[in-house]
N, C-alpha and C positions, 0 to 999 in steps of 0.2 A: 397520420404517422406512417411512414414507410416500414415494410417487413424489416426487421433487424437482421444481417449476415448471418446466412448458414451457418450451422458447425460443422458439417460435413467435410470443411478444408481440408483436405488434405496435404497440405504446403506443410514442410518439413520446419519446425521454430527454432528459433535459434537457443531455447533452453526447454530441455524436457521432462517430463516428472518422473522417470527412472530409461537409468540402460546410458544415463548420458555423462561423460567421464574424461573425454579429451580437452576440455577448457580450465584453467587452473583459475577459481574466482579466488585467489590468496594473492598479492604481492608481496607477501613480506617475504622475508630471507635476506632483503638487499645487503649489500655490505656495507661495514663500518669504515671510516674514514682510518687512515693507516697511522695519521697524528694520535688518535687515542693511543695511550699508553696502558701498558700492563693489558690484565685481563678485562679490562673495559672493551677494548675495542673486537671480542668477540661475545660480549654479554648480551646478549639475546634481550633481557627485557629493559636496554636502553634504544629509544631513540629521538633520532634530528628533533630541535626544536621547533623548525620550521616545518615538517613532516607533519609535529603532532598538532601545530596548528592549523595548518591546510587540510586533516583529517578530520578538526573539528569542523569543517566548512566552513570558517571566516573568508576563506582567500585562496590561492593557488598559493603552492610554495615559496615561488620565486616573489610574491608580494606578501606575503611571511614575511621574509628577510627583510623588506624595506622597513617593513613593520615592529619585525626588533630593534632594529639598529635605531629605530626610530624612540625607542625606549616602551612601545605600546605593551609590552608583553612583560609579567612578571611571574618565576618561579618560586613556591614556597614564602612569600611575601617579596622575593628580591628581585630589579627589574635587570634584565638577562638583556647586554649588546652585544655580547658576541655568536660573532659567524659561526655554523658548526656545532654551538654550544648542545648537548644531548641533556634529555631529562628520562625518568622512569616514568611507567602507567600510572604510581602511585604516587606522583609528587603533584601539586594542586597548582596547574597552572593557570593564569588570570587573563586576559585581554583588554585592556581598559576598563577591569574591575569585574568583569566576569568570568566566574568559573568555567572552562572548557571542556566540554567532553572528546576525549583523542580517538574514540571510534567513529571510523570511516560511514555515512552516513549510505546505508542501502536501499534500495525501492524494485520489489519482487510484484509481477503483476499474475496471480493464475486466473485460467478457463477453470472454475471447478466443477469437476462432474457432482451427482448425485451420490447418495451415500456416503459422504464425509462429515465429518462435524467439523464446526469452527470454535476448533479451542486449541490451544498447544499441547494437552497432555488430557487423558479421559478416564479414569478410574476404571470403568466399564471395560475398558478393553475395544471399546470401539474406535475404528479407524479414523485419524483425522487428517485437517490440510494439512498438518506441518509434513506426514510422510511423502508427499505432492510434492514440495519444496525442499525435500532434506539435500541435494545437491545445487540450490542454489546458492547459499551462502553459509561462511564457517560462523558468520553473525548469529547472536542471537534476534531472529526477526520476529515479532509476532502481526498476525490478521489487523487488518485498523477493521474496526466492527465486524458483524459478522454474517453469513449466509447459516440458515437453514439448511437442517441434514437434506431435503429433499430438494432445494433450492441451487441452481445452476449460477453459473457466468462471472462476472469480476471479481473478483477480491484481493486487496493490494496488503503485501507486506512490508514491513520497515523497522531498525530499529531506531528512525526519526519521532519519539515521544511526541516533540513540541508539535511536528506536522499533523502526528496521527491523532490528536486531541482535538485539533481544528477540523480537522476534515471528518470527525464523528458526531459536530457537536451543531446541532440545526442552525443555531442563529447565524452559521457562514453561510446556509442555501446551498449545501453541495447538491449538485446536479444529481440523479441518478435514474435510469430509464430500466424498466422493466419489462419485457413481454411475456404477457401472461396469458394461458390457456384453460379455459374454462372448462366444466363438463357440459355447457350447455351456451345458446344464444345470450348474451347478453342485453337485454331490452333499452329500447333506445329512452324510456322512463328512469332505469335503474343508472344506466350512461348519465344524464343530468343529473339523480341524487347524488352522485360520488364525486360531482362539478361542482356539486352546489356546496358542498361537506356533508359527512355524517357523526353521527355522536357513540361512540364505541362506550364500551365499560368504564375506558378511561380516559375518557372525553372524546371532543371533536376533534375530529382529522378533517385536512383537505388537502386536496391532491395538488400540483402545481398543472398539471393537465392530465388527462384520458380522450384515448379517439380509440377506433376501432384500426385495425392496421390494414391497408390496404391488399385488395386482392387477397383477401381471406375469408373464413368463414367468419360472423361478427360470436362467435365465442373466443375469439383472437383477441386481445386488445394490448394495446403498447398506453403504461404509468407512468410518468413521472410525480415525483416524491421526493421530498428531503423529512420525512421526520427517518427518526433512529428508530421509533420504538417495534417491539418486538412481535414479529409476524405481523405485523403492519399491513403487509398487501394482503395476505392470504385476510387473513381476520374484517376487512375491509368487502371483501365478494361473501366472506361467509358470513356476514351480518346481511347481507340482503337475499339470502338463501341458495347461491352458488358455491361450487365446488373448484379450490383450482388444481385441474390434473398437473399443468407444467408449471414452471417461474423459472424465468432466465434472465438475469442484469446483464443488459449489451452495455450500458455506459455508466462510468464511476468518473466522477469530477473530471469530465472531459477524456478519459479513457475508452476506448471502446476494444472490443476482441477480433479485430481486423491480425489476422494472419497466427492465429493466435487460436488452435486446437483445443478441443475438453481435452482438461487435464494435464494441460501443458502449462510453463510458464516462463515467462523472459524478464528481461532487467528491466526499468526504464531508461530512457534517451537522457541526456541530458536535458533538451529541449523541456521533455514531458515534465521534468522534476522541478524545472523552473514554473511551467504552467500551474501546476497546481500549489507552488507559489503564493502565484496569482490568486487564485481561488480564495483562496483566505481570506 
């Protein structure tokens, strides 16, 4: 397994976790069509019906339209053909019998450094990831699973439910590669027990691979793993009587931290948001 990318990047991301302020992640405001009459056409919490379907990610706007007129769409139980037609956040729109949801579907990826928790809010007063991401979206996003207060590198947010339930849930196989630092050699004995599986508190684990990572000391080693459960890797060395000083996730379901600072964070591509898809 090859050393995982530095963090020491210094490449400037294109979203940061404080200080960054010049990019507006909001498009609303747009204007109302001048055909509205009276006080509709400046009420703020109308909009296009083709808007709100393209925002539930069925389609692109412009195949919305084909899509109503086609009669596919209905509002309030009634099927809506007209062009233009506006609806509220509060009226239950349908698509061939499913309910839609009209927020715009987001995918936030941080570097997280150490000393954070992964929860949205912490009684304690302790620092979490959301303070990280509080300038990337006016969305409500939360963490799909989670990292370890002491636990470095990916962590994706969204507020895509249906994707974040899949890509939490083991029997998809999500990918995820850790590199982990020990306080001591890892023995090439203990290297095959954790190959072979081993049986924790709460059962057997087995890893999907372990090597030692190249050009390193062999207390270095690079996991992969798709179970969820919790403190998983660390609990996995300290069952065979090692300690792990570091834990860094360089790859999350095809993600990796290419260009991509501790503590920073960016959007996803397009590309990436269909890849993981895939993954499913």
């Amino acid at each position: 397994m090859r050393r995982p990318q530095s963090n020491k990047d210094k490449s400037n991301s294109p979203g940061r976790s404080r200080g960054y302020a010049k990019k507006s992640f909001s498009k609303g405001g747009a204007k109302t069509s001048a055909k509205s009459a009276g006080s509709a056409s400046s009420d703020p919490d109308l909009i296009r019906l083709n808007k709100y379907v393209a925002n539930a990610g069925v389609c692109s706007r412009r195949e919305a339209d084909t899509y109503i007129e086609a009669g596919n769409v209905t509002v309030n139980g009634k099927t809506i053909t007209e062009m233009g037609h506006k609806v509220r956040l509060t009226d239950i729109v349908k698509f061939d019998g499913r309910v839609l949801n009209p927020q715009k579907k987001e995918y936030v990826l941080l570097n997280k450094p150490k000393n954070f928790i992964t929860t949205t809010s912490d009684e304690r007063g302790r620092r979490t990831v959301m303070e990280l991401i509080s300038k990337a979206s006016k969305s409500r996003l939360v963490p799909v699973g989670r990292l370890d207060r002491n636990t470095t590198g990916l962590l994706l947010f969204t507020n895509d439910g249906d994707l974040a339930k899949k890509l939490t849930h083991p029997k998809h196989g999500i990918r995820k590669i850790y590199h982990v630092e020990l306080n001591k050699n890892l023995s090439a004995e203990d290297l095959k027990k954790i190959e072979a599986g081993i049986t924790l508190d709460d059962g057997q684990i087995k890893v999907d691979e372990i090597s030692y990572i190249n050009n390193s000391p062999k207390r270095e080693v690079g996991i992969e793993i798709h179970s969820g459960r919790n403190r998983i890797v660390r609990r996995i060395f300290e069952h065979l009587g090692y300690e792990v000083k570091k834990l860094d996730r360089v790859i999350f379901a095809g993600l990796t931290k290419k260009d991509l600072p501790r503590g920073h964070w960016r959007h996803l591509t397009k590309q990436e948001v269909i890849n993981l898809g895939m993954n499913q």
